[in-house]
C-alpha positions in Angstrom: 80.2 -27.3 81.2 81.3 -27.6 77.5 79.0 -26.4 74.7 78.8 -27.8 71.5 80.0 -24.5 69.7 82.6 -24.4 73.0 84.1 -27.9 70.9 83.3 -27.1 67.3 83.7 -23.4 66.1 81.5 -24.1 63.0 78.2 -24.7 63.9 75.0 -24.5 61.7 71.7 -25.3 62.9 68.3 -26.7 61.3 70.4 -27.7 57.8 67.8 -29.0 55.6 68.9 -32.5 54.3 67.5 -31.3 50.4 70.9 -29.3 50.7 73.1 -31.9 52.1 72.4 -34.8 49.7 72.2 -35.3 45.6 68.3 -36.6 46.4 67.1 -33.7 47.7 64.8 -35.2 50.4 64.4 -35.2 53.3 63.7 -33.3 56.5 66.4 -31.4 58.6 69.3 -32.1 60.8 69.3 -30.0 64.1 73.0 -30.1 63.9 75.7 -29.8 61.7 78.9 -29.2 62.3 81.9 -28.3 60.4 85.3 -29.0 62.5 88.4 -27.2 61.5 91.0 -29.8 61.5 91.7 -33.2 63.4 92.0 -32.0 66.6 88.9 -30.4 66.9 87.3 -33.2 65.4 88.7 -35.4 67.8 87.2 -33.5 70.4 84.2 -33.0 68.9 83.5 -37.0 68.9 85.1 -37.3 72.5 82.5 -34.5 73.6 79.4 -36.6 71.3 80.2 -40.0 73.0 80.2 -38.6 76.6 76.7 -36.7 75.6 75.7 -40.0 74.0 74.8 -38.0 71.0 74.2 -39.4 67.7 76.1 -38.6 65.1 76.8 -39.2 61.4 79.8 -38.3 58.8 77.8 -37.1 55.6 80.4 -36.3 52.2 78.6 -35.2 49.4 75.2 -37.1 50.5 75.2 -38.8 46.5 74.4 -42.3 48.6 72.6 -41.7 51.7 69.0 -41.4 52.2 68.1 -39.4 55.3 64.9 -39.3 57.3 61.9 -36.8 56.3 61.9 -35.9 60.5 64.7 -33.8 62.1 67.3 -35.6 62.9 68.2 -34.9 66.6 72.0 -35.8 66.6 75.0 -34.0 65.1 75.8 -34.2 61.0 79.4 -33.9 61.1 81.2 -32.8 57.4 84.9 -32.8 56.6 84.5 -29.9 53.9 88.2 -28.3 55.5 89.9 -31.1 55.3 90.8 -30.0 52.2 94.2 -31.3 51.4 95.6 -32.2 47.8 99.2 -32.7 47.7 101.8 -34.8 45.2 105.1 -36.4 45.3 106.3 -37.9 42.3 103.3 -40.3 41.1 101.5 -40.1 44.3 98.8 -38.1 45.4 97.3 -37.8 49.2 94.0 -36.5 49.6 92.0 -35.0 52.3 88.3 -37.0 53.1 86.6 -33.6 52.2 88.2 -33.1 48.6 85.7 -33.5 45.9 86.5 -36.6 44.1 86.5 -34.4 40.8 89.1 -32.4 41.9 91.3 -35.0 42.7 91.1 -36.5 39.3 91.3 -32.9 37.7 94.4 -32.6 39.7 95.9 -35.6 38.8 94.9 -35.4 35.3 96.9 -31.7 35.2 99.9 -33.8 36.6 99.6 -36.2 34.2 99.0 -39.0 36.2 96.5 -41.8 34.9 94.2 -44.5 36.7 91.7 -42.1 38.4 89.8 -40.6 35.6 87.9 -43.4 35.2 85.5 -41.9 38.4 84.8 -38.9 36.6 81.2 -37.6 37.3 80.8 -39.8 40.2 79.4 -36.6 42.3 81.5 -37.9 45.8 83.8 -37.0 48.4 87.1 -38.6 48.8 85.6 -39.8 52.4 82.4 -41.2 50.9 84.6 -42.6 47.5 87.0 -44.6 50.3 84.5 -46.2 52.5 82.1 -46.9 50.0 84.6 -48.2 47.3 82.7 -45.8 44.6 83.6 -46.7 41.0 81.7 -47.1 37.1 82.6 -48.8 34.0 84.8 -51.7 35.8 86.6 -49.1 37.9 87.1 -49.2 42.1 89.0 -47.0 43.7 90.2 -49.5 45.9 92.2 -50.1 42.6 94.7 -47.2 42.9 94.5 -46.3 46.7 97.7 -47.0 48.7 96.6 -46.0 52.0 94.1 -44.8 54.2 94.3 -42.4 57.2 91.0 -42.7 59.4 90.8 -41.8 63.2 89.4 -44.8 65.3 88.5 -44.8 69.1 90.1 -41.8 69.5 93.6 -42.3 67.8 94.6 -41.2 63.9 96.1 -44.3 62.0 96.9 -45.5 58.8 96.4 -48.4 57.6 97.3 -49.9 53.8 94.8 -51.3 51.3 95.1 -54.8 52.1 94.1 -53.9 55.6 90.7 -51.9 54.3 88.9 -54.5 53.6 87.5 -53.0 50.5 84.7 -55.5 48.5 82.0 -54.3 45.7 81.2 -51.3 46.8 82.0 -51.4 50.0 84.6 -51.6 52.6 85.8 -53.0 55.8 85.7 -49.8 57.8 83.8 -50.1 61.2 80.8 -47.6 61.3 82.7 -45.5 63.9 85.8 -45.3 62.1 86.1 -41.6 59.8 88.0 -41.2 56.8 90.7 -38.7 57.4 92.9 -39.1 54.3 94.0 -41.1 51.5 96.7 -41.7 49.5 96.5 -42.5 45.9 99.2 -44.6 43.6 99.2 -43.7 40.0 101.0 -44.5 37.0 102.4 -41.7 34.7 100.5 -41.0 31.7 100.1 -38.7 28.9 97.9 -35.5 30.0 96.2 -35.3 26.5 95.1 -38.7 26.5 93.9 -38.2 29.9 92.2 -35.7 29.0 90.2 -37.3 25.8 89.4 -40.3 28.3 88.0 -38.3 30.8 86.0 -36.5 27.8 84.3 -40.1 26.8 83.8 -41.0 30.5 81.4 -37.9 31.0 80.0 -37.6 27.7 78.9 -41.4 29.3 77.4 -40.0 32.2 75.2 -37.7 30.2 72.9 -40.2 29.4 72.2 -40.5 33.3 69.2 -39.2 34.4 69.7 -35.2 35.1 66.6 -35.0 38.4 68.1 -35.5 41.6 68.8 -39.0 42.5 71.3 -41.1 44.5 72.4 -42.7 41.7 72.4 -46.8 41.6 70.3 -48.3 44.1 71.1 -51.4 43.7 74.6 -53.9 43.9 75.3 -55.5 40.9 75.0 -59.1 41.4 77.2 -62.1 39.8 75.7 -62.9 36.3 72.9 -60.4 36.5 72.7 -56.9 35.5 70.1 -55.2 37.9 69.2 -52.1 35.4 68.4 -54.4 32.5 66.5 -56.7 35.0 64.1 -53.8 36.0 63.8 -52.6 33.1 62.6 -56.1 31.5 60.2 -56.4 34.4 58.2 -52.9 32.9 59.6 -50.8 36.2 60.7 -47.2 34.5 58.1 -44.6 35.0 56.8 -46.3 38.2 56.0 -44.1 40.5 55.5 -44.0 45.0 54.7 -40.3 45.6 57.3 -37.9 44.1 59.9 -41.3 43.8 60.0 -42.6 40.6 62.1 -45.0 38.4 64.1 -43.2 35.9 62.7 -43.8 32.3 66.1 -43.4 30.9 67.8 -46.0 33.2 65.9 -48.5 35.7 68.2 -48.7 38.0 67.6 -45.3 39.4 65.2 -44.0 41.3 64.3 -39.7 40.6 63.2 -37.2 42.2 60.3 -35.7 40.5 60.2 -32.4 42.5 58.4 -33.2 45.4 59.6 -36.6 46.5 59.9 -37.5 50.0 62.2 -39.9 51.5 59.2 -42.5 52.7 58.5 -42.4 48.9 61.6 -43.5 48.0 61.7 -46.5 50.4 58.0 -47.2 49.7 59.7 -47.5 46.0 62.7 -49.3 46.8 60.9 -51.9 49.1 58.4 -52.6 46.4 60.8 -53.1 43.7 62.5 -55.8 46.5 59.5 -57.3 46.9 58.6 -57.6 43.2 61.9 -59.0 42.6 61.8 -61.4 44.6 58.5 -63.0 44.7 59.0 -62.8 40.6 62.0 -63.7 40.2 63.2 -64.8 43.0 66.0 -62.7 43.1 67.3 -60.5 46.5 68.5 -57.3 45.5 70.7 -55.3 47.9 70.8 -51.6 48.1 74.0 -50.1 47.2 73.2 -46.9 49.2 72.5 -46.2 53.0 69.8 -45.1 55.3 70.6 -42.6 57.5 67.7 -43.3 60.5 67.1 -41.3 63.4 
């Protein structure tokens, strides 16, 4: 009888999830496992769905908030698939690349429309099915095609087939982001360069404690940060979870956060919201439940 480590070579066990994600909360995963290339992923999933085994496909954990119990299943991570290639003015990707290397990359090949993302602290994985982007950029924007293995089978399908929306996509919760491949126009390097510059030197007015970054969508007509922060919500505080007193729209970790504060904090500020304003806000990241 197969073994877990008999499928996936690169086992680790009892991970805790204040290493896997940017909040640093949470309790452990019993499981996580680091597959070497498609292959072995494929039968790593094929060997999960026979056990019935829950899993889940963590990036760089900037938008998921996991459970403060162990999580029993398998946290699977792409970290090899690691591929960063170029022909002409286009770039494919491998889902484990850290979205800052791509743009570093395609900056150094002076190629323009990515740089835009810098400091968004992602994988290309979790960038793709999440349709990351700041300051009026998606990457939906400049991606081509994807490569994602579903029900088994690797395919590719092009952006208008990805059904990629605000911040999210059309992805089905079993597909996995193998690849992408990027589209960008040729530009000039130093310019690139002194964009990228003003793009972080943006981000370094974001809060520097561990958080996941926005919570919430933006909505049509409303920005959500300068709601919150009109309703008096920085410095409020569930446990170790509080809102950011330099922007409102993010929730911090003050050092010894859990993850039920940060839900206790998120589901107030809903509820606030909407008996007071009468306003539904939508999260923007995901729960990762047992």
């Amino acid at each position: 009888m197969k073994t877990l480590n008999a499928v996936c070579k690169n086992i680790q066990k009892n991970v805790s999830f204040k290493n896997l994600t940017t909040m640093r909360v949470g309790g452990t995963a019993k499981y996580v496992a680091f597959p070497s290339d498609e292959k072995e992923l494929i039968q790593l999933i094929e060997f999960l769905s026979k056990k019935h085994k829950k899993y889940f496909i963590l990036g760089n954990g900037s938008n998921v908030l996991p459970p403060d119990k162990k999580y029993k299943g398998v946290i699977i991570k792409l970290n090899n698939f690691n591929s960063l290639a170029r022909e002409e003015n286009l770039i494919h990707a491998g889902s484990g690349v850290k979205l800052i290397s791509l743009i570093n990359f395609a900056i150094e090949n002076g190629l323009k429309g990515l740089e835009d993302a810098s400091g968004i602290p992602a994988t290309v994985g979790g960038a793709v099915k999440m349709n990351s982007g700041a300051f009026n950029f998606e990457i939906s924007k400049v991606i081509k095609r994807v490569t994602i293995l579903r029900g088994g089978k690797i395919i590719s399908l092009e952006n208008c087939d990805c059904g990629f929306e605000y911040r999210k996509s059309g992805f089905y919760d079993t597909d996995i982001i193998l690849a992408a491949d990027f589209v960008l126009e040729y530009g000039d390097k130093e310019e690139l360069i002194s964009r990228q510059r003003e793009v972080l030197e943006k981000r370094q007015k974001l809060p520097k404690q561990p958080s996941l970054g926005s919570i919430f969508k933006r909505q049509e007509g409303l920005i959500v940060s300068k709601l919150l922060d009109e309703m008096k919500f920085k410095g409020v505080t569930f446990g170790g979870a509080m809102v950011s007193r330099e922007h409102a729209g993010i929730i911090v970790n003050t050092g010894d956060a859990t993850s039920e504060d940060v839900r206790e904090l998120i589901n107030y500020i809903k509820k606030r919201c909407l008996k007071e304003k009468n306003i539904t806000l939508v999260e923007e990241i995901k729960y990762l439940n047992l």
